[in-house]
Phi, psi and omega in degrees: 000315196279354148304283176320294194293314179316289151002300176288301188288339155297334206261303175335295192295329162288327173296297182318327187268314182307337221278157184270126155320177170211000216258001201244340197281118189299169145060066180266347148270029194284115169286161181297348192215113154274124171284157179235098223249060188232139173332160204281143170049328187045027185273169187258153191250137207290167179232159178295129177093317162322138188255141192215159166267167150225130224217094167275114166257189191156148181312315224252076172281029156272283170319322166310318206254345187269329189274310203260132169315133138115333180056087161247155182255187215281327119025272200285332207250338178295294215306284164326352170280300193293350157262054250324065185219206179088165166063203181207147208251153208239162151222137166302134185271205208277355202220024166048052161233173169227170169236129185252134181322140205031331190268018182038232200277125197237112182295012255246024183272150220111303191287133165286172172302343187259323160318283167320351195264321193284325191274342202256348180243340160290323187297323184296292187283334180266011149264024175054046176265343190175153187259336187207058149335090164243118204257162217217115155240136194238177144262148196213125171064040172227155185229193139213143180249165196239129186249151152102201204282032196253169203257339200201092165271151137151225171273131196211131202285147182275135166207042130226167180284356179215146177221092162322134143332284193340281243260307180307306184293318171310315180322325223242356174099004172079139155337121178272147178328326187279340181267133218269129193253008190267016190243307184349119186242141162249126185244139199230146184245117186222095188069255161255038188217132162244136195253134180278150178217152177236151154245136147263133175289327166319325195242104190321308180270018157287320184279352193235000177257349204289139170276038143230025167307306176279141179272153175230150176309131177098332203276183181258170165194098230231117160254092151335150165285156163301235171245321164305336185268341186259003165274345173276005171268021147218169163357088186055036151319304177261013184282346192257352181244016185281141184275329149348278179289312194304308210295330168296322184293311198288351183274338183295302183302316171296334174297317182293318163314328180280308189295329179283329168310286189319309185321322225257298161279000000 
């Protein structure tokens, strides 16, 4: 009898360490068709302090030369846009403006990149500076950073208007095996304030429901360790959850028993 329960308590203890996570698989309830419940568009809209290129083309390389800072000629300024240079770079002040060559002080905080593209070529053509404007807005220096528990941490460049939670960790090298994903805290700055948002990665709609599905410039994105990672930073921490260690302890317990047995008969 007492062979069968030792027996019994190895095969337990060995199921349980063999047993599949359940806590590491992303979307694990993900249906073929989810809403996605996130601010309108999600693209990202410029901020106070945000940095932007602006690229003007034109028939007219006198007028050309007058919109992009640095004076390039039409040639020279197509070319530096498709390598993301040219033109001339803005940062939004304190009053959520940039000030642009002749057309002054230009509101754009608020805006998308194609919004600023659109006001700036109407302003341009409607104050009779050029009949055929083609204006270019890029982004310059924004960012978001990834904190924690990633494969590729630090800051990662914004470089389209819209960026998925997904589309980040990708971005970031995907979550290491240790990062606790039923968790994910995002801090987002909405106004003076930074705001925490939790995401479980695990729960579609929690990630497809989140006002931080879409990512924004400035936002954090900090994946704590698990448990297992956080016990290995002390001393045999994780040495007690080993099937190792149960099978040494049930042979340490059984011995003493039999010896207290014998002592006793």
């Amino acid at each position: 009898m007492k062979k069968f329960s030792t027996l019994l308590i190895l095969c337990l203890v060995l199921f349980s360490a063999c047993k599949t996570p359940k806590d590491i698989v992303y979307l694990q309830d993900l249906q073929e068709k989810v809403p996605v419940a996130t601010q309108p568009g999600g693209e990202i809209r410029f901020m106070r302090g945000d940095r932007l290129n602006i690229i003007v083309h034109s028939r007219d390389e006198k007028m050309q030369d007058l919109f992009n800072i640095g004076g390039a000629n039409s040639m020279q300024t197509m070319n530096n846009s498709q390598n993301g240079g040219g033109g001339g770079y803005y940062t939004v002040d304190e009053n959520g403006e940039i000030d642009f060559p002749v057309l002054g002080q230009v509101r754009i905080e608020g805006l998308t990149r194609i919004e600023v593209a659109r006001q700036i070529k109407e302003q341009i053509i409607s104050n009779g500076l050029c009949n055929d404007p083609v204006v270019i807005v890029q982004f310059s220096n924004m960012n978001f950073s990834v904190l924690g528990e990633f494969k590729g941490s630090g800051q990662k460049q914004i470089n389209k208007d819209r960026i998925t939670l997904i589309e980040a960790i990708a971005m970031s090298g995907d979550l290491g095996i240790d990062g606790l994903r039923k968790n994910v805290l995002v801090v987002r700055q909405e106004g003076d304030q930074q705001v925490p948002y939790r995401v479980d990665l695990t729960d579609a709609g929690s990630v497809y429901n989140s006002p931080v599905y879409y990512v924004r410039q400035n936002d954090i994105i900090y994946v704590e360790p698990n448990d297992k990672a956080k016990r290995n930073s002390t001393v045999m921490g994780n040495q007690a959850f080993t099937p190792a260690f149960w099978m040494s302890m049930v042979s340490f317990l059984t011995t003493m028993g039999l010896l207290i047995y014998n002592l006793v008969n």
